[in-house]
N, C-alpha and C positions, 0 to 999 in steps of 0.2 A: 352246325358248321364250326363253331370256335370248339364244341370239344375236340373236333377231328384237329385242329391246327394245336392245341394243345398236348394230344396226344402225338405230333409229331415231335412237339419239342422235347418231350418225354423221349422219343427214338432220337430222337438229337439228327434229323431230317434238316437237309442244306437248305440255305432260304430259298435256293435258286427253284428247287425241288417245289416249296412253298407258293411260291408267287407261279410257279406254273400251273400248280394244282387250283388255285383261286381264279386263274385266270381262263381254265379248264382248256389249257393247253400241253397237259402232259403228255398226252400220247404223240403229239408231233416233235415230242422229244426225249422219247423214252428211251432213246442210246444215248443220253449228254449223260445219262445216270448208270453208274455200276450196277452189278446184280446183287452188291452188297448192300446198296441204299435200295433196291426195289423190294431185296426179301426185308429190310426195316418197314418200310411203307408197309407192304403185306401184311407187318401186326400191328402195323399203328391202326390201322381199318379193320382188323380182328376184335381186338382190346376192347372190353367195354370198360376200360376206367375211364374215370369221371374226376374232374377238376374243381376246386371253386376258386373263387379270388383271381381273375386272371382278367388280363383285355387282349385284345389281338389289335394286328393294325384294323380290323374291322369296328373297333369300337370309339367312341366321340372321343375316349377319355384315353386312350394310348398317348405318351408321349410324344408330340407330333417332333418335338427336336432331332427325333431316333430313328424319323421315316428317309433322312436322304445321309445318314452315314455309313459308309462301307461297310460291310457284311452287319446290317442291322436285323436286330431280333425280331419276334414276328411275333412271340408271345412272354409275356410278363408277368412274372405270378406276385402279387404284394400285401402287403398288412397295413392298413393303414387309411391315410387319405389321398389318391390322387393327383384330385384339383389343385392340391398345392403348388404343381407344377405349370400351371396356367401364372405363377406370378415368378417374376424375375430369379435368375439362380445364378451361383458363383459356386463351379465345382473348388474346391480346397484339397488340397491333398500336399503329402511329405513324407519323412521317417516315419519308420515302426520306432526308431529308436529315437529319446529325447533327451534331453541334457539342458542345464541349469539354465537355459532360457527361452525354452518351445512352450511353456507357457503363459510367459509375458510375449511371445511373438505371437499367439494368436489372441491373447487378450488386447493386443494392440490390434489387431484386424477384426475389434469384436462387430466394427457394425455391417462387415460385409456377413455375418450371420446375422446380425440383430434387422438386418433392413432387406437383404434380399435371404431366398432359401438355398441354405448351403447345401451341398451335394458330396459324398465321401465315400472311403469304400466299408466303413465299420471297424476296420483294424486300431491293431497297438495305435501306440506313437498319437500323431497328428492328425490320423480321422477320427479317435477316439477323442482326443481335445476339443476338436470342432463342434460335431455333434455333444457331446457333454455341454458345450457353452452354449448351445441353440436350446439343450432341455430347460438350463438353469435360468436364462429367459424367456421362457414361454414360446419359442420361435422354431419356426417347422423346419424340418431338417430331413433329407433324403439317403440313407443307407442302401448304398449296392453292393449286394450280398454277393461271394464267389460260391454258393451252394444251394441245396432246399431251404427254404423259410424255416423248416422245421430242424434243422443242422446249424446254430448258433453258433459262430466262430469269430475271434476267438472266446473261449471260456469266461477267460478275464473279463471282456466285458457282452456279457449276455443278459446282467441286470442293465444296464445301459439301450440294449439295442430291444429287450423288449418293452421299452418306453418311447420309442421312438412311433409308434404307432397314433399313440395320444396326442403327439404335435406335428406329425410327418406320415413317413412312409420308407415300409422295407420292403426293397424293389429285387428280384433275382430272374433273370430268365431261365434259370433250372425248377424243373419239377420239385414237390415236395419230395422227401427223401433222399435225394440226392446227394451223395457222399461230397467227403470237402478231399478235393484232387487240386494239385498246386496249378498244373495248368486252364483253370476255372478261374483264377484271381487275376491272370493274364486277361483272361479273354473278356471278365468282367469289365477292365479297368476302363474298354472301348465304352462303357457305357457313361461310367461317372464321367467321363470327359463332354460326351454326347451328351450329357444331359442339361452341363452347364453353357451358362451364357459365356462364361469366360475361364480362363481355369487359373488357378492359382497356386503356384510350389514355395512351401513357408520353408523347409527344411528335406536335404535328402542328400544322400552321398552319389557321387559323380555314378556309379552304377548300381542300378536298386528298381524297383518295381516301380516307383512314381516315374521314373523316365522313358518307362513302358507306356504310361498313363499319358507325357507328352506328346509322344509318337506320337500316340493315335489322335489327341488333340490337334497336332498341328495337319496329319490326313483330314480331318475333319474338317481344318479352317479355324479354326476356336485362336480368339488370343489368348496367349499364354504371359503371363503377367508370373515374376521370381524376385522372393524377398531375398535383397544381396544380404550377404551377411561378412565376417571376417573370414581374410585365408587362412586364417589358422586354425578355422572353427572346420573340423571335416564334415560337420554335416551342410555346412553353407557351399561345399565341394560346387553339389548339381545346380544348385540355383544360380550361383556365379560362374560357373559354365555357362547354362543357358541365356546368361545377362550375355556374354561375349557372342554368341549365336545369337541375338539379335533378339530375343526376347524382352519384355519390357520392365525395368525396375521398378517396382511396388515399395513404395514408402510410405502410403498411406492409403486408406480403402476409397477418399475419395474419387482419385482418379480411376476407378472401379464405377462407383456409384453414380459418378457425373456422367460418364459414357452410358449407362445404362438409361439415364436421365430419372434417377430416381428424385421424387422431391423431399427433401429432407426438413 
């Protein structure tokens, strides 16, 4: 059964497709689906490829935060450990691009990685800061990939991200091989948000890819917590925007940590 849900993710099969199939109710609804997703389906059940490293919602160890958020994924392919996601998280995310004080901004938010597990997308900027800071402490750290496990993006840091296994995990709902396509980094970024207890914007310009990552945090319900910074600083642009939207100012990781009730 999980290869077959596997190999649909491989045909890139609508969940809706999915959870019909599990619930073995497709055929009382085999006109909700084009003839474009039936002849997909047709070779996902042909296929004898074989998968490893994955969980479906069928397994104990699927992220259960990712089972009630809109269009959630059904299969997960990863490197790593898990279970780490069974303890407290703080997605983090910001700029690809950094400037003379993004990494005293996250060294100032070190204990929301040193105490719960940070959550990021692996890129330039600020989720490579993050995670870096989780390695150099020994603290587990979660990487969601916009491609195949085995398509390491970016270049720049791929000695980084293939460390992440030894105290975390590299999480992608794409099959291995899976080319790196710009709208894959969109569609991931539902995940990092989903995955965190609360999410976090250190740095980011009023329009950029982390306010994509908002969206979908605030469809999901997640607080969204934004380090203000100066107007003069453009990359403090989105965060002080989002402070005016009602978002909650971050000055300190305690007010993080206390909600969570972590004990310190």
């Amino acid at each position: 059964m999980n290869q077959t849900i596997a190999r649909f993710a491989a045909a890139r099969m609508p969940v809706e497709f999915v959870h019909h199939y599990l619930n073995g109710t497709l055929g009382a609804h085999r006109t909700q689906f084009s003839e474009h997703v039936w002849r997909r389906a047709e070779r996902a059940f042909q296929t004898s490829d074989s998968y490893k490293h994955f969980v479906t919602w069928e397994d104990d160890l699927f992220p259960k935060r990712l089972l009630d958020i809109p269009n959630p994924p059904y299969c997960l392919f990863y490197h790593g450990d898990l279970e780490v996601l069974q303890e407290r998280t703080t997605a983090m995310v910001g700029s690809r691009e950094l400037n003379r004080i993004s990494q005293s901004l996250v060294n100032h938010y070190h204990s929301l990685i040193e105490e719960t597990v940070s959550v990021s997308g692996g890129a330039l900027g600020i989720d490579g800061l993050v995670h870096a800071h989780a390695l150099r402490t020994h603290r587990p750290t979660v990487a969601v990939l916009g491609a195949g496990l085995d398509r390491l993006y970016p270049a720049a840091n791929r000695d980084m991200l293939l460390q992440i296994p030894q105290e975390g995990v590299l999480l992608s709902e794409y099959v291995p091989n899976t080319p790196i396509q710009k709208f894959q980094f969109l569609e991931r970024n539902r995940l990092v948000s989903g995955l965190g207890d609360a999410l976090v914007v250190i740095q980011a310009r009023r329009k950029s890819g982390t306010m994509n990552t908002v969206g979908h945090a605030l469809e999901q319900g997640k607080t969204v917590f934004a380090v203000p910074g100066s107007p003069l600083d453009p990359l403090a642009e989105g965060p002080n925007r989002l402070i005016e939207e009602g978002a909650i100012p971050l000055t300190n990781s305690d007010q993080i940590i206390r909600d969570l009730k972590i004990v310190r």
